[in-house]
C-alpha positions as a Markdown table, in Angstrom:
| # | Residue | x | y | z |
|---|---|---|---|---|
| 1 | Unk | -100.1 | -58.9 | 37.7 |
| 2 | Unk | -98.4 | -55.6 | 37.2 |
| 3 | Unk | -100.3 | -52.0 | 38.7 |
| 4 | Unk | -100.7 | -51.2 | 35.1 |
| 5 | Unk | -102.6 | -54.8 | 33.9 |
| 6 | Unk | -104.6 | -54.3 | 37.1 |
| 7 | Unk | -106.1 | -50.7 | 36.7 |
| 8 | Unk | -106.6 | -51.5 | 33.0 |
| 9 | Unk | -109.0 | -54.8 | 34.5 |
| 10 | Unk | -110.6 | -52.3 | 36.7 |
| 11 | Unk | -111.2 | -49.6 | 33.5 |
| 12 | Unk | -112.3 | -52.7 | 31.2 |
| 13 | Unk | -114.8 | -53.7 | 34.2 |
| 14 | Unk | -116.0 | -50.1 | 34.9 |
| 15 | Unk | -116.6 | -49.4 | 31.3 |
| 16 | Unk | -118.3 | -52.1 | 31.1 |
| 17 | Unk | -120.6 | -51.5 | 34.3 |
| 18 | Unk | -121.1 | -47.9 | 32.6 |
| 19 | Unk | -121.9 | -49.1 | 29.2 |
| 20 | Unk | -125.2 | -51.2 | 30.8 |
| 21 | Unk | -125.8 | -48.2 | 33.1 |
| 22 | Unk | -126.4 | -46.4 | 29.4 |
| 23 | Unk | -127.6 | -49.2 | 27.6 |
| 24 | Unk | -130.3 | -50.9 | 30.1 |
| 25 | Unk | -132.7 | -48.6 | 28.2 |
| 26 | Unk | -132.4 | -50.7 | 25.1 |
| 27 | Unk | -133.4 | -53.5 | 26.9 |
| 28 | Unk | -136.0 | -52.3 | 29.1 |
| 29 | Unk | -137.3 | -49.1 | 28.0 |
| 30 | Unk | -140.3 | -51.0 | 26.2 |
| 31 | Unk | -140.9 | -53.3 | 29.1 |
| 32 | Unk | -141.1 | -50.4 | 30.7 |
| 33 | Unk | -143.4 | -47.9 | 29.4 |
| 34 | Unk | -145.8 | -50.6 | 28.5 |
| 35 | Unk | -145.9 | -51.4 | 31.8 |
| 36 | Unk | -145.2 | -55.4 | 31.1 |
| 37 | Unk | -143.1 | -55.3 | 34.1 |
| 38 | Unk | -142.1 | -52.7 | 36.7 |
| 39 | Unk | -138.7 | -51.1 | 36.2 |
| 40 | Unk | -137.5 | -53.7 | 38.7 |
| 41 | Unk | -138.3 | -56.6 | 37.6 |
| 42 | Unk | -137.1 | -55.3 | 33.7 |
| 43 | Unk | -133.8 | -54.8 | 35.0 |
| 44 | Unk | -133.1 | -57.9 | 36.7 |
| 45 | Unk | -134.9 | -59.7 | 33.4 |
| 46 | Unk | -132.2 | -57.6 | 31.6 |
| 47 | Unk | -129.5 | -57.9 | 33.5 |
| 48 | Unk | -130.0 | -61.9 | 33.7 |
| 49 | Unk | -129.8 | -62.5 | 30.0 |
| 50 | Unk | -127.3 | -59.8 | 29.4 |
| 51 | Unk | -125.1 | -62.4 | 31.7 |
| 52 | Unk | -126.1 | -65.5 | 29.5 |
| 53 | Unk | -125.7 | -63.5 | 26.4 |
| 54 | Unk | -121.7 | -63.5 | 25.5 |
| 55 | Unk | -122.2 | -67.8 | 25.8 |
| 56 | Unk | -124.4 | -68.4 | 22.8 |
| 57 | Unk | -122.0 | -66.4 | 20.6 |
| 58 | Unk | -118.2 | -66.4 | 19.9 |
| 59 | Unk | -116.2 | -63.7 | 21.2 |
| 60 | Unk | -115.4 | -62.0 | 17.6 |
| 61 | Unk | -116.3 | -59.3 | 18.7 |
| 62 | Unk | -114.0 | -58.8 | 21.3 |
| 63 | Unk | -110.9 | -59.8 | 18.5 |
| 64 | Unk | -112.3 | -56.6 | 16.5 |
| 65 | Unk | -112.1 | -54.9 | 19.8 |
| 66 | Unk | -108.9 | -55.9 | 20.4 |
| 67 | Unk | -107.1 | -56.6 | 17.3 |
| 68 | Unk | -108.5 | -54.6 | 14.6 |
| 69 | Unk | -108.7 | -50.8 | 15.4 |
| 70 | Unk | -105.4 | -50.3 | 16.4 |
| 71 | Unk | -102.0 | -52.3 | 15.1 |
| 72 | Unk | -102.0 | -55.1 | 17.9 |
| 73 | Unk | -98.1 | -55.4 | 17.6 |
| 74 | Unk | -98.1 | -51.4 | 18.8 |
| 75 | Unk | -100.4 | -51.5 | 21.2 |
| 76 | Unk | -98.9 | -50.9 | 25.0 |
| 77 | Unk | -100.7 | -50.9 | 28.2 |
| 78 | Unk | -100.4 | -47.4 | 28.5 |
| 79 | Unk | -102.5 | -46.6 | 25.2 |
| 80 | Unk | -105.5 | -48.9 | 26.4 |
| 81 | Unk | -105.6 | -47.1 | 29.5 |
| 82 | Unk | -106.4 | -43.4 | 27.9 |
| 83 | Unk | -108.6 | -45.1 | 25.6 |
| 84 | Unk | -110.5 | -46.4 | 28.5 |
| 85 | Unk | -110.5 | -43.0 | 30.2 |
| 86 | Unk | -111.8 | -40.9 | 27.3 |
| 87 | Unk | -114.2 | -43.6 | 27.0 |
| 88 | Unk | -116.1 | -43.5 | 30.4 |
| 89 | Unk | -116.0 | -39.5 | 30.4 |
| 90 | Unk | -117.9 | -39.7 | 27.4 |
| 91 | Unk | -120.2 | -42.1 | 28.1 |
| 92 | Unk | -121.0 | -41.2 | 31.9 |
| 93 | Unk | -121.3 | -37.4 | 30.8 |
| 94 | Unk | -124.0 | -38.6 | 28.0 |
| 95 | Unk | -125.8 | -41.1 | 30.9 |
| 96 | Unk | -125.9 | -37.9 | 32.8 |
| 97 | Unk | -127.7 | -35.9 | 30.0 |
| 98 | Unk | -130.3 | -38.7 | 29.6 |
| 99 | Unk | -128.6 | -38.8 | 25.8 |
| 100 | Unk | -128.9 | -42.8 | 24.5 |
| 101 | Unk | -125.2 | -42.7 | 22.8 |
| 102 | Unk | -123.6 | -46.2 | 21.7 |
| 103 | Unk | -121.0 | -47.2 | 23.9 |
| 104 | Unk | -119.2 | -49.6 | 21.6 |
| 105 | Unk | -118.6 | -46.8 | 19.7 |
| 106 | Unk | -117.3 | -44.6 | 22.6 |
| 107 | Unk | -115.2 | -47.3 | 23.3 |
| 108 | Unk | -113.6 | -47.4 | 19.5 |
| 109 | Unk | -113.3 | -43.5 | 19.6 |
| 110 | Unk | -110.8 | -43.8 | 22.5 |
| 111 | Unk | -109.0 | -46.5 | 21.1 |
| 112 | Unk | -108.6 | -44.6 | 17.6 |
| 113 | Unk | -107.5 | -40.8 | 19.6 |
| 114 | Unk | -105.4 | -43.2 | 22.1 |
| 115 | Unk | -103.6 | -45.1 | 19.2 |
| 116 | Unk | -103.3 | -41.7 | 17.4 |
| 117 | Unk | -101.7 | -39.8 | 20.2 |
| 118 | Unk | -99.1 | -43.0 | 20.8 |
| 119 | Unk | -98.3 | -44.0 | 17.4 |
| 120 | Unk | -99.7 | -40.9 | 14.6 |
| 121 | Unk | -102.3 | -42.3 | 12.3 |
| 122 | Unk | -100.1 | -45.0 | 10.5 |
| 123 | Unk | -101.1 | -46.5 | 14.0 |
| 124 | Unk | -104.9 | -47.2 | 13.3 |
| 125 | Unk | -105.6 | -49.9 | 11.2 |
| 126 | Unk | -107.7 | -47.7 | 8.2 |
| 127 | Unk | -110.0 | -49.6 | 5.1 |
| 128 | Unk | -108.0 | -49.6 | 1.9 |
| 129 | Unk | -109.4 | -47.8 | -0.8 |
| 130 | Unk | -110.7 | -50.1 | -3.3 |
| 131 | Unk | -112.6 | -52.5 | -0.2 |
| 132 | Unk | -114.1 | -48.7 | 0.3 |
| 133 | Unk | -115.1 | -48.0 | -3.2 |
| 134 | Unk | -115.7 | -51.6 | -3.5 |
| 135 | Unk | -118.7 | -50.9 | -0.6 |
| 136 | Unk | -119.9 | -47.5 | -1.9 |
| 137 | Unk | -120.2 | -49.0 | -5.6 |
| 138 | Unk | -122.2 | -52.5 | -4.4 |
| 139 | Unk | -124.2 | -49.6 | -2.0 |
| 140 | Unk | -125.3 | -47.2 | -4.4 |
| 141 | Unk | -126.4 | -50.1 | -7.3 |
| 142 | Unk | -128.7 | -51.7 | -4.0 |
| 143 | Unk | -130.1 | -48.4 | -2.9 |
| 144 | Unk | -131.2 | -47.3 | -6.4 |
| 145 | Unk | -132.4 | -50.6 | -7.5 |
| 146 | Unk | -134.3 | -50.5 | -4.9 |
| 147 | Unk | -135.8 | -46.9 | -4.9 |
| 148 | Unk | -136.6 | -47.3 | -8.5 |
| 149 | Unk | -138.4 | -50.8 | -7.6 |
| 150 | Unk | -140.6 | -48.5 | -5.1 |
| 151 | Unk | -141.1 | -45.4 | -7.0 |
| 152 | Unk | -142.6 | -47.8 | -9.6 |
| 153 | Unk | -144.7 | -49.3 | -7.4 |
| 154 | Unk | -145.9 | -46.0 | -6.3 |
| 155 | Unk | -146.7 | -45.1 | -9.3 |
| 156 | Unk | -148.9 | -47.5 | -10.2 |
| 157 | Unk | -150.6 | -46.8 | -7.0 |
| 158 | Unk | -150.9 | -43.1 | -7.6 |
| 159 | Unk | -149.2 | -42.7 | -5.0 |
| 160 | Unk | -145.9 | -39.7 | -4.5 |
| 161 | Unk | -142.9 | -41.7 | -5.9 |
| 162 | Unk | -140.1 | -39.6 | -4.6 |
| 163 | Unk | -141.5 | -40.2 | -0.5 |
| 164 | Unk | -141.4 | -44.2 | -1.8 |
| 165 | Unk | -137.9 | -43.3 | -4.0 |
| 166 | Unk | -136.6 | -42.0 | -0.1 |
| 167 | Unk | -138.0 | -44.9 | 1.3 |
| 168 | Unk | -136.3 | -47.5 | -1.3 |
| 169 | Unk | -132.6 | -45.5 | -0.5 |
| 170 | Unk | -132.7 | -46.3 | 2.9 |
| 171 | Unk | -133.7 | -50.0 | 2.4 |
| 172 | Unk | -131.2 | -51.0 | -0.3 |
| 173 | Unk | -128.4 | -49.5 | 1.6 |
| 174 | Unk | -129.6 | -51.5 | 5.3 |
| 175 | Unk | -130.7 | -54.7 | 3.2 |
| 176 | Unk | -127.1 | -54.4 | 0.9 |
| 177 | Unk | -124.4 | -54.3 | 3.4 |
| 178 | Unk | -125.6 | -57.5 | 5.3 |
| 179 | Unk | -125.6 | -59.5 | 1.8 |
| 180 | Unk | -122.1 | -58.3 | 1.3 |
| 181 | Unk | -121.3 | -59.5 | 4.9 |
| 182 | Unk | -122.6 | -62.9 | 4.5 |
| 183 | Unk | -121.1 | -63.3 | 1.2 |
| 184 | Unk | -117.8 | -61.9 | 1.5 |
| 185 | Unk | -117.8 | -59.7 | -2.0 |
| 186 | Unk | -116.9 | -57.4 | 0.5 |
| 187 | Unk | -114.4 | -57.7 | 3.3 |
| 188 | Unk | -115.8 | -55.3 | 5.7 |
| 189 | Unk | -114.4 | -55.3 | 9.0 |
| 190 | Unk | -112.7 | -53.3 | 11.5 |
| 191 | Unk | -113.1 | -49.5 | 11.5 |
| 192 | Unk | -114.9 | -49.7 | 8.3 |
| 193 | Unk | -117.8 | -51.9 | 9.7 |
| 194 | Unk | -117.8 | -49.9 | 12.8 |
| 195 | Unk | -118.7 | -46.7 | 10.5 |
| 196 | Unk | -121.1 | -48.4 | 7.9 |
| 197 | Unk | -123.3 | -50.3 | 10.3 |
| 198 | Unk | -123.3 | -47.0 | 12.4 |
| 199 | Unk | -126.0 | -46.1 | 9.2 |
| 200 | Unk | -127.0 | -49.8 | 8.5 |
| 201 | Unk | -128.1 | -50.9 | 12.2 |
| 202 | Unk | -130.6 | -48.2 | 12.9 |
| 203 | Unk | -132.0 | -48.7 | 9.3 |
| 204 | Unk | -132.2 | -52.8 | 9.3 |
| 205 | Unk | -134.0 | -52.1 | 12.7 |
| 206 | Unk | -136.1 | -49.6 | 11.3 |
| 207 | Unk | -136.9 | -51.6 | 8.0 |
| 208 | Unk | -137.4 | -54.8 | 10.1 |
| 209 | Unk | -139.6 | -53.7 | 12.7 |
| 210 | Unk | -141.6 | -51.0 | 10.0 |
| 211 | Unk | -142.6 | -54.9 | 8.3 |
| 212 | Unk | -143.1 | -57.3 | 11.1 |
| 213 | Unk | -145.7 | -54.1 | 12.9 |
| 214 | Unk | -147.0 | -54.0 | 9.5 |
| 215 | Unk | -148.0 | -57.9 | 9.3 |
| 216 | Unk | -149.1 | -57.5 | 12.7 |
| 217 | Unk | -151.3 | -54.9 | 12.8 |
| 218 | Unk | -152.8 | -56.2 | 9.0 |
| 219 | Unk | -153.1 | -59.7 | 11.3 |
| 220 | Unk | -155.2 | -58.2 | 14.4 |
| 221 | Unk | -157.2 | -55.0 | 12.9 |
| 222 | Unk | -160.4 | -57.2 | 13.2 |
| 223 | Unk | -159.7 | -58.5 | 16.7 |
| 224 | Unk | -160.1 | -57.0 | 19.9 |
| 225 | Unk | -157.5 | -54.5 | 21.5 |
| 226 | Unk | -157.7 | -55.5 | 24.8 |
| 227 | Unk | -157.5 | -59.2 | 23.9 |
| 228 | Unk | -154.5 | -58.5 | 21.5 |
| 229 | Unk | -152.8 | -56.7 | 24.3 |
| 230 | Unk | -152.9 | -59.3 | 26.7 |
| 231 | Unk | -151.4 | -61.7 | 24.6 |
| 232 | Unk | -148.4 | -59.4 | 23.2 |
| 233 | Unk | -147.4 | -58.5 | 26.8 |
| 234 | Unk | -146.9 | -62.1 | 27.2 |
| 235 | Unk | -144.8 | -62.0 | 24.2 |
| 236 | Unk | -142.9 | -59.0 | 25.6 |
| 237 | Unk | -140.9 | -61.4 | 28.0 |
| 238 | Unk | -140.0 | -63.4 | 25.1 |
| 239 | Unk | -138.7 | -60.6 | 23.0 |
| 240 | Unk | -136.9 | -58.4 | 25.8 |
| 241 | Unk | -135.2 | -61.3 | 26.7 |
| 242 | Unk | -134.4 | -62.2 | 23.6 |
| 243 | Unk | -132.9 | -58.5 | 22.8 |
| 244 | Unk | -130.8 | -58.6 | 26.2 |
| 245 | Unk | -129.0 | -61.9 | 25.2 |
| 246 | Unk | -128.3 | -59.8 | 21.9 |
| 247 | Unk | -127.2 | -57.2 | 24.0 |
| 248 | Unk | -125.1 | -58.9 | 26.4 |
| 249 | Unk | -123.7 | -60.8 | 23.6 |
| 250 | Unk | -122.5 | -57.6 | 21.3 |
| 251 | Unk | -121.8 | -54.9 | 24.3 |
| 252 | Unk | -119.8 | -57.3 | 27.1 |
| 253 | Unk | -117.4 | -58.2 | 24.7 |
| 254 | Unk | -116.0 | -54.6 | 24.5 |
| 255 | Unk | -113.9 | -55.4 | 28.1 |
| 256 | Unk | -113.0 | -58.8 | 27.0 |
| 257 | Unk | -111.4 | -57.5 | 24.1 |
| 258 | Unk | -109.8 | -54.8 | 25.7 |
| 259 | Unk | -108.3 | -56.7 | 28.7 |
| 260 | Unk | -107.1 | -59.5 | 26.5 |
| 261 | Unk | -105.2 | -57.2 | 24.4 |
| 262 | Unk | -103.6 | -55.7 | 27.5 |
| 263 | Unk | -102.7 | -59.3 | 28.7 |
| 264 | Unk | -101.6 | -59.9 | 25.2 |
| 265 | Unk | -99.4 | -56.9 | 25.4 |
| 266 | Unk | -98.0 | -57.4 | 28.6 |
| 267 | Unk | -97.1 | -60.8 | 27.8 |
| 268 | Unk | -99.1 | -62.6 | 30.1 |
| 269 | Unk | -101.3 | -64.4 | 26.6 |
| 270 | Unk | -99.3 | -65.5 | 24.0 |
| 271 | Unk | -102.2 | -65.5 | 21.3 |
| 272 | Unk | -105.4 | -63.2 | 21.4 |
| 273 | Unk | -107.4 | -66.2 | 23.2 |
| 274 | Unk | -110.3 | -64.5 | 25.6 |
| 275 | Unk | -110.1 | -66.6 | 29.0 |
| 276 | Unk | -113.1 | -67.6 | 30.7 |
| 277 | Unk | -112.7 | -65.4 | 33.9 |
| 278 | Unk | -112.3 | -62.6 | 31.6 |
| 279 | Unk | -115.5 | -63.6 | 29.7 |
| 280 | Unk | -117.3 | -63.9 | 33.1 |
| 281 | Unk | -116.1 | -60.9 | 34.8 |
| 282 | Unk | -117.5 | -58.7 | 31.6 |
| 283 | Unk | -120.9 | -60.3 | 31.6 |
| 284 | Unk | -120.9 | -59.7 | 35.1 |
| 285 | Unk | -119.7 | -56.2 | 35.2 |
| 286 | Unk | -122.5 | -55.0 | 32.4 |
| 287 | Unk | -125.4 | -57.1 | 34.0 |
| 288 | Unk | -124.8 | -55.0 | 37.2 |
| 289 | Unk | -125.0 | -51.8 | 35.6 |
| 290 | Unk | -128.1 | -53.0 | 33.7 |
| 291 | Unk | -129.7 | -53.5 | 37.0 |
| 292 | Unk | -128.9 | -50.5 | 38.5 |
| 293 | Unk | -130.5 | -48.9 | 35.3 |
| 294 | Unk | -130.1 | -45.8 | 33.3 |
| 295 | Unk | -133.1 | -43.9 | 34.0 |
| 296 | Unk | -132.8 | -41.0 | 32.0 |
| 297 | Unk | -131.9 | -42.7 | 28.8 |
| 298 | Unk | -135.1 | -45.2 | 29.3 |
| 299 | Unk | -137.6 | -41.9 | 29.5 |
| 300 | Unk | -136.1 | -40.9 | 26.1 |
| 301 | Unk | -136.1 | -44.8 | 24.5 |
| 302 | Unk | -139.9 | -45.2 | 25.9 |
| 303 | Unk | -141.6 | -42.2 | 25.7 |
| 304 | Unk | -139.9 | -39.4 | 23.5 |
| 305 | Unk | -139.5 | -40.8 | 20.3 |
| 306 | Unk | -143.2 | -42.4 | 20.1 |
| 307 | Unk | -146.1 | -43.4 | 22.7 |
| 308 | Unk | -145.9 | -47.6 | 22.5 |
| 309 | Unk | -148.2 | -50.4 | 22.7 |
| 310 | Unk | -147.4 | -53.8 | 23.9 |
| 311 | Unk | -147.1 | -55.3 | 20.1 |
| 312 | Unk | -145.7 | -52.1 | 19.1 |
| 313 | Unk | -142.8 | -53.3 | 21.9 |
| 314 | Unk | -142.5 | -57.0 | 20.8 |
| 315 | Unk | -141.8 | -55.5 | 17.3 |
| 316 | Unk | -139.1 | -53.2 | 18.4 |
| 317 | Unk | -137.4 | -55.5 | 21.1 |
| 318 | Unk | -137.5 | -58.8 | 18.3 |
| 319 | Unk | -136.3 | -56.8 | 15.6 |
| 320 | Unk | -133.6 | -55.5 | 17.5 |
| 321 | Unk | -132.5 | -58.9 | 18.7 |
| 322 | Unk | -132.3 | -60.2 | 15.2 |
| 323 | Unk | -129.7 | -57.7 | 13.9 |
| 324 | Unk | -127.8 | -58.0 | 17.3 |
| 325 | Unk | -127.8 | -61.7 | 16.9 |
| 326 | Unk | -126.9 | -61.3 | 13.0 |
| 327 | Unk | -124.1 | -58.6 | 13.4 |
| 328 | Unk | -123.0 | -60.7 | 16.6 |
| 329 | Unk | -122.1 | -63.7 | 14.4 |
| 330 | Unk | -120.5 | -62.0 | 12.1 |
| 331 | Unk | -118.2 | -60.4 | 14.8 |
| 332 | Unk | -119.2 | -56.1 | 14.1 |
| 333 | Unk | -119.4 | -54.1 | 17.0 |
| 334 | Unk | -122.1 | -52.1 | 16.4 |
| 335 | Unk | -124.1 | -49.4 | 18.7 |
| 336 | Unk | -127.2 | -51.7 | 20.5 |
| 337 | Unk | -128.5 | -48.0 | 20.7 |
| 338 | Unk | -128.9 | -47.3 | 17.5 |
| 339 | Unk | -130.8 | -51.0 | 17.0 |
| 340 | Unk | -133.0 | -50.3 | 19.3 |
| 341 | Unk | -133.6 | -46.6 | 18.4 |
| 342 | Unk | -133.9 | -47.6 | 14.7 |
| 343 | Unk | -136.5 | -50.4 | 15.2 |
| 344 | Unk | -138.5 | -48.4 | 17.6 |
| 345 | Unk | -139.0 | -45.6 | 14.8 |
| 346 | Unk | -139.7 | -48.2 | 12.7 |
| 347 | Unk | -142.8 | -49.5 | 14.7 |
| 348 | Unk | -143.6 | -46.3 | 15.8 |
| 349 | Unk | -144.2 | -45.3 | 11.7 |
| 350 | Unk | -146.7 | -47.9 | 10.6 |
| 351 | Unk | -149.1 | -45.5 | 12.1 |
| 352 | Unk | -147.7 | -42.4 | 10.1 |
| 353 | Unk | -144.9 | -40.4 | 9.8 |
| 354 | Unk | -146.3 | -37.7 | 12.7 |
| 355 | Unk | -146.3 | -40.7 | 14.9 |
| 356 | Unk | -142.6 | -40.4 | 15.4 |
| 357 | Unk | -141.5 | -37.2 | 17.0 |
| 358 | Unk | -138.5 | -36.7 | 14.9 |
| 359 | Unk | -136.8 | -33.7 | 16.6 |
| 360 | Unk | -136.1 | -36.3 | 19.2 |
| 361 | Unk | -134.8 | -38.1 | 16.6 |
| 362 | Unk | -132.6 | -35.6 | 15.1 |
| 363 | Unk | -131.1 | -34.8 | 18.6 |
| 364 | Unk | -130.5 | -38.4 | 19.4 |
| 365 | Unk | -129.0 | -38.9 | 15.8 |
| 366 | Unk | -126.6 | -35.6 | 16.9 |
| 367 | Unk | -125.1 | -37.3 | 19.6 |
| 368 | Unk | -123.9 | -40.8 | 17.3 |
| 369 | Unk | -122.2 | -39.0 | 15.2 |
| 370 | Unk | -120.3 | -37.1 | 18.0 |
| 371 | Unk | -119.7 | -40.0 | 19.6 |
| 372 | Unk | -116.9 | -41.6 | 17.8 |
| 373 | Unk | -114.6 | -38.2 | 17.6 |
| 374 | Unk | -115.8 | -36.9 | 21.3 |
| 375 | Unk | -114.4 | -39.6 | 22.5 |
| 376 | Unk | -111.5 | -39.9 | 20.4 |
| 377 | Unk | -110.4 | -35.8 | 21.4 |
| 378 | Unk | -111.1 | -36.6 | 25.1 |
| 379 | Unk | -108.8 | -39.9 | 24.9 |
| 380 | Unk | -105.7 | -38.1 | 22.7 |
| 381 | Unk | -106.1 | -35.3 | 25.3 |
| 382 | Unk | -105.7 | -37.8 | 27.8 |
| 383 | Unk | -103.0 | -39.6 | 26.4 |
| 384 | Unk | -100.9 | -36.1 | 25.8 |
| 385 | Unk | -100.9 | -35.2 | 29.4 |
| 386 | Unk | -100.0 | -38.8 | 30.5 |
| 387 | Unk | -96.8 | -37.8 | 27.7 |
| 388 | Unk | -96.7 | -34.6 | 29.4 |
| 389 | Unk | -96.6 | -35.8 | 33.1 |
| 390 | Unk | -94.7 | -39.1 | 32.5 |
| 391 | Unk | -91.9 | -38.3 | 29.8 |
């Protein structure tokens, strides 16, 4: 292997080890604050099944990584290397700040100011126009459907229809996209799912978990707290495992698709085929920064956004694992943040909307849409002064 193949393994691997220093809060942060298990113990749980994660799933997500931002026939060594860089300066500055950003996309931002700086923006591989009015036509018919189907229920409640008409909006739009994903009236892939499951993620959580702590709490309002404690810390192993595997599998495949591109393009892989050391070594590289934690960003998973019970955990954590485990398979990179974030609201608002302390909210919401062009400036900057100093 050539210097340049061997610093961009090293990048892939650190990013990687980053990206779980940021993201052990999604996994743990419940765990955590509900005092299931000591901070500890919640990392090495995480950490663990963040390992075994990337083997129940295919690596899809590390060909969208790899192969659909950026033209694969343009993409040189040199380009993954200052996508890498403006990448981990993001993400390392925002795991200083305590701020819970998505590294996935971080990662995507530098790949798009990388392959912008190298090849203009004929380089990035953009949506066409009629898959994107295709998705905002399908969208809006869901969203309204839907927020007319509430506002009438509302109504017949007596009830305000326009706070159940807001309510409908957000779950068409999380509940339309997935249909379209599974069957294929849309083809949404690449930068485009990147950008619409930045919105749909947060909201599926949110819808998800706002239902299952619904039936739950409907289920055990006759039956004793302390008894219905006990059992859903039990349950809390279960579901923060299950979220981690979800994790693992999404997140770790942001270095596998990134070093096999550089093998690719060094012409050391013939074909975009992710080896099994390279699978192991980015499973390996994010469990380790799960252990060594993030904590910063788990104070402001746990306790800013609202105070959480044990069942109020095992809602968040399993309905976070089912849309990692559903975008997964599908092969979209999405922000395991913004899962997380979304289903903890979500939980947090079957006991009113003054349960969630939404300025946290707002901030946190701030900082994902920076994300993608933060990174993107720090990366083209990067790239122009390697022109600069190298040409």
């Amino acid at each position: 292997m050539n210097t340049i193949v061997i610093l961009a393994i090293a990048l892939a691997l650190l990013f990687n080890f980053v990206n779980g220093l940021n993201d052990a809060a999604n996994a743990i942060a419940t765990v955590v604050v509900t005092r299931v298990l000591s901070p500890i113990k919640a990392v090495g749980l995480a950490a663990f099944f963040n390992l075994l994660g990337p083997l129940f799933f295919t690596t899809a997500i590390a060909k969208t990584i790899g192969k659909g931002i950026v033209d694969p026939g343009l993409i040189t060594s040199e380009m993954i290397l200052m996508a890498m860089i403006g990448a981990i300066l993001w993400v390392a500055i925002a795991s200083y700040f305590g701020i819970p950003i998505s590294s996935s996309h971080a990662l995507i931002g530098g790949l798009i100011g990388a392959g912008v700086a190298s090849l203009g923006i004929g380089g990035v591989i953009w949506p066409s126009v009629d898959v994107v009015f295709s998705l905002i036509l399908y969208t809006a018919a869901g969203a309204l459907v839907c927020a007319a189907g509430l506002a009438a229920v509302a109504h017949r409640k007596g009830e305000d229809r326009w706070k159940y008409a807001r309510v409908g909006l957000i779950s068409g739009i999380s509940l339309v996209v997935p249909v379209l994903v599974i069957t294929g009236l849309v083809q949404i892939t690449g930068i485009l799912a990147v950008l619409i499951f930045m919105i749909v993620s947060p909201t599926l959580g949110y819808t998800v978990a706002y239902l299952v702590g619904s039936v739950i709490t409907r289920i055990s309002r006759n039956r004793s707290p302390v008894v219905m404690d006990n059992i859903f810390r039990k349950l809390q192993l279960a579901s923060a495992s299950f979220y981690a595997i979800g994790h693992g599998s999404n997140d770790a495949q942001n270095a596998m698709g990134i070093i096999t591109a550089v093998l690719v393009a060094e012409g050391m892989l013939s074909d975009f085929t992710v080896p099994i050391w390279v699978i192991l070594g980015s499973c390996a590289a994010i469990s380790l920064g799960t252990f060594f934690g993030g904590w910063r960003v788990v104070e402001t998973m746990g306790k800013k956004i609202t105070k959480l019970r044990p069942y109020q955990g095992f809602c968040a954590e399993a309905s976070g694992g089912v849309v990692l485990s559903f975008v997964t398979s599908f092969g979209v990179p999405v922000s395991t943040t913004h899962a997380i974030t979304g289903s903890i609201m979500g939980v947090g608002a079957t006991r009113g909307y003054s349960a969630v302390k939404w300025g946290v909210v707002r901030e946190i919401l701030a900082a994902w849409v920076l994300t993608i062009p933060a990174s993107a400036t720090v990366a083209w900057l990067c790239y122009a002064v390697y022109q600069a100093g190298f040409f």
